[in-house]
C-alpha positions as CSV (number, residue, x, y, z in Angstrom):
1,X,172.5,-133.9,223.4
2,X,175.2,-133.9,225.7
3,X,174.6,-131.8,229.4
4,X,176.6,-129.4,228.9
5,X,175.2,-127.9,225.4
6,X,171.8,-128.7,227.0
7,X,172.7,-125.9,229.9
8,X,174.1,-123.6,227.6
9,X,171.2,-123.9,225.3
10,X,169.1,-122.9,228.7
11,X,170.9,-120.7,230.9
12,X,174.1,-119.5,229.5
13,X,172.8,-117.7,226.5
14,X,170.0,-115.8,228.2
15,X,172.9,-115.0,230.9
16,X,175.3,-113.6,228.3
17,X,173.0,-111.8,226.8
18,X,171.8,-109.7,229.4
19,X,175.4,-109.1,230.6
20,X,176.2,-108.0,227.0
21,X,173.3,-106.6,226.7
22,X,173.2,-108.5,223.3
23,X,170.4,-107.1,220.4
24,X,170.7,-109.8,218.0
25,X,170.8,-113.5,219.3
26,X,173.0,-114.6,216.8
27,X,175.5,-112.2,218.1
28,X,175.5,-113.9,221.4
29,X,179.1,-115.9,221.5
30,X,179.3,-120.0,221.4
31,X,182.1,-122.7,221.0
32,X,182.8,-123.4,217.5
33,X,185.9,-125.8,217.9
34,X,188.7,-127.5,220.4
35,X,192.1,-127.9,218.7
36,X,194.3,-130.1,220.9
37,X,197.9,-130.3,219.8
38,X,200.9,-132.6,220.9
39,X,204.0,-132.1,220.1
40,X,206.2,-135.6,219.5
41,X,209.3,-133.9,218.3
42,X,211.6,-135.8,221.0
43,X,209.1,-139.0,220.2
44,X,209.8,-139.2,216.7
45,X,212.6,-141.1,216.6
46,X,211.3,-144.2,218.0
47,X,208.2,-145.0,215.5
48,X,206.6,-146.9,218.5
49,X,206.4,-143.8,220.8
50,X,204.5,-142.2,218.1
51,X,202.3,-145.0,217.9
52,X,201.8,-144.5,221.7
53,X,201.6,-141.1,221.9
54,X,198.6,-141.1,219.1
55,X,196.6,-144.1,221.1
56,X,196.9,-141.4,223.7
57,X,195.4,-138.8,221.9
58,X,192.6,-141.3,220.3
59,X,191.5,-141.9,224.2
60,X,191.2,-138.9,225.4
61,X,189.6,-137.3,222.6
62,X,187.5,-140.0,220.9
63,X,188.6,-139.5,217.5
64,X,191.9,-140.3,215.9
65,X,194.6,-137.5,215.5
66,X,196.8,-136.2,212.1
67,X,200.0,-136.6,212.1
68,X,201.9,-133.3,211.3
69,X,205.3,-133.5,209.3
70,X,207.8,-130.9,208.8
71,X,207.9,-129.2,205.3
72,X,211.2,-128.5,205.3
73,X,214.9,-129.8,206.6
74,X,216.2,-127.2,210.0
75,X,220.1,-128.9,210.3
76,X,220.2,-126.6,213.8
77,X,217.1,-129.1,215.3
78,X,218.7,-132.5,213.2
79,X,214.6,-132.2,211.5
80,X,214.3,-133.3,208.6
81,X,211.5,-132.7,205.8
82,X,208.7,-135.0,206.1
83,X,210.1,-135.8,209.4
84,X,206.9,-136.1,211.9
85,X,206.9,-133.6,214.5
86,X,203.2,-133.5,216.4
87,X,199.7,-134.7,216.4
88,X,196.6,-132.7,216.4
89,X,192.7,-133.6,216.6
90,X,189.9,-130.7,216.0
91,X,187.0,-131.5,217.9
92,X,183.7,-130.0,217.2
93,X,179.5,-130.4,218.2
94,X,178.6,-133.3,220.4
95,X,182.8,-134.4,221.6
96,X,183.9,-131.1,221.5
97,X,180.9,-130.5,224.6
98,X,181.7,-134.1,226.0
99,X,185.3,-133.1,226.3
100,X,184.7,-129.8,227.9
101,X,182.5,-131.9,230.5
102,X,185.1,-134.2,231.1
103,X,188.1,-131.5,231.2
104,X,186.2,-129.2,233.5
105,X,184.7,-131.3,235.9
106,X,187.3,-134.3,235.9
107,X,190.3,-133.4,234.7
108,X,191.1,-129.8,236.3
109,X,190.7,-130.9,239.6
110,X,193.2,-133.8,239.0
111,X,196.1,-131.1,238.1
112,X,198.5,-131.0,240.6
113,X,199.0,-127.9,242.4
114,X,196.2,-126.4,240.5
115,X,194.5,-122.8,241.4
116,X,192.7,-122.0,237.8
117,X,194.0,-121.2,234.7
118,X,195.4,-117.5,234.0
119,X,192.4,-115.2,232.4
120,X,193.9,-114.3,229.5
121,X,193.1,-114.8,226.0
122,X,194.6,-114.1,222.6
123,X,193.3,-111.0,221.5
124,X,190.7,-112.5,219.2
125,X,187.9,-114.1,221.5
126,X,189.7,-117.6,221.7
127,X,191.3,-119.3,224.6
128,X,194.5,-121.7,224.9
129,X,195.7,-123.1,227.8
130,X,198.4,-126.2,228.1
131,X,199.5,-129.1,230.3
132,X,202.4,-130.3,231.4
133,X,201.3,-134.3,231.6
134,X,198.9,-136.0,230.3
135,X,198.2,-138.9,232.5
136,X,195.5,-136.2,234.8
137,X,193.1,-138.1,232.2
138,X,191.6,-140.8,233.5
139,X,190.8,-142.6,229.9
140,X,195.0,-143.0,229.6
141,X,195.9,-146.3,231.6
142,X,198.9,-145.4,233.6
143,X,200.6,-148.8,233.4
144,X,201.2,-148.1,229.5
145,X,202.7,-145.1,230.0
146,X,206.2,-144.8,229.0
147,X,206.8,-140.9,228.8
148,X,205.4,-137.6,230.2
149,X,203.9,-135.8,227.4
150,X,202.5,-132.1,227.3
151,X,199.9,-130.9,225.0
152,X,198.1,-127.8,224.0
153,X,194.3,-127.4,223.9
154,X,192.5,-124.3,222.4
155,X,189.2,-123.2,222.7
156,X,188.0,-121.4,219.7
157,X,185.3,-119.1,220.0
158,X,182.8,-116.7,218.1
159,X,183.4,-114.3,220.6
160,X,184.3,-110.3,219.1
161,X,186.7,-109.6,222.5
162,X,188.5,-111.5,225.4
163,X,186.1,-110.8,228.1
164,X,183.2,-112.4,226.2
165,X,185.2,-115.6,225.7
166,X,186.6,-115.6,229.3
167,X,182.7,-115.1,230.5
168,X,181.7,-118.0,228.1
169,X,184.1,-120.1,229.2
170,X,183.9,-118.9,232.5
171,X,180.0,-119.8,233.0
172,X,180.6,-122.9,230.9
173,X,182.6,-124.3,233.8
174,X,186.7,-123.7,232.8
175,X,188.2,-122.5,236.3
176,X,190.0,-119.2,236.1
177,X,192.2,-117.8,238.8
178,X,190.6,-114.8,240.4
179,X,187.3,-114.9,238.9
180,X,184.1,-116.5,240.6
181,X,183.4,-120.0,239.6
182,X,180.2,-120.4,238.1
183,X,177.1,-121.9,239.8
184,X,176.2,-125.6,238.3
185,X,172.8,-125.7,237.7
């Protein structure tokens, strides 16, 4: 079991629940999924920067990405249909918690210029922040790097409102600007 479900497990949902003031334990909210999405429009031209770009995505997130085509032709963007445009990977259970301990602990403090992320969420209890590089992970050899490429990762929740999933995620370890960090137990 990786650390970081271990302390939630433990700590975090007895703490969420008192500030909640939760009845039901099953009401108490958890992670259900990380989406991370690239988006290759620029690299899809070259077949090898796709290749690159998805050997990217299989180290930092342990499993191996889709590619995402268009479904339809956009003359205005020269896309065409079945053209590929980005690469996604869902992780869930024991990566998705491995992956949160590596991007909290290792990854944010490598961001340049970084102060936390903004504390605001989408309305629906879930979380998505992205980066402008993706070479602030240290499983992507820098040498092999041919091209700066941003990505998107969301954290899906089963939490009802935006301040339970900026708590969860909060307590979990994610640094937010202007809210206390959590203590590491």
């Amino acid at each position: 079991m990786s650390r970081l479900k271990k302390r939630y497990d433990s700590q975090i949902k007895e703490a969420l629940q008192q500030k909640f003031g939760y009845i039901n334990p099953m009401m108490i909210p958890k992670m259900e999924k990380i989406v991370i999405n690239m988006g290759i429009a620029e690299a899809s031209k070259d077949k090898n920067s796709i290749q690159d770009c998805v050997k990217e995505m299989t180290l930092l997130s342990g499993q191996k990405p889709i590619i995402i085509r268009s479904t339809k032709s956009i003359s205005n963007f020269k896309l065409r249909e079945g053209q590929p445009i980005g690469i996604k990977v869902t992780l869930r259970g024991k990566r998705m918690y491995d992956f949160m301990d590596r991007f909290f602990n290792i990854v944010c403090p490598r961001i340049r210029d970084f102060r936390g992320f903004e504390s605001k969420a989408d309305g629906r209890g879930n979380y998505s922040l992205g980066l402008d590089d993706q070479q602030v992970f240290p499983e992507i050899n820098l040498d092999e790097v041919k091209r700066t490429q941003g990505m998107n990762i969301t954290f899906v929740t089963t939490a009802e409102t935006d301040e339970e999933c900026i708590e969860l995620l909060r307590v979990l370890g994610l640094p937010f600007k202007n809210l206390p960090v959590a203590v590491a137990a």
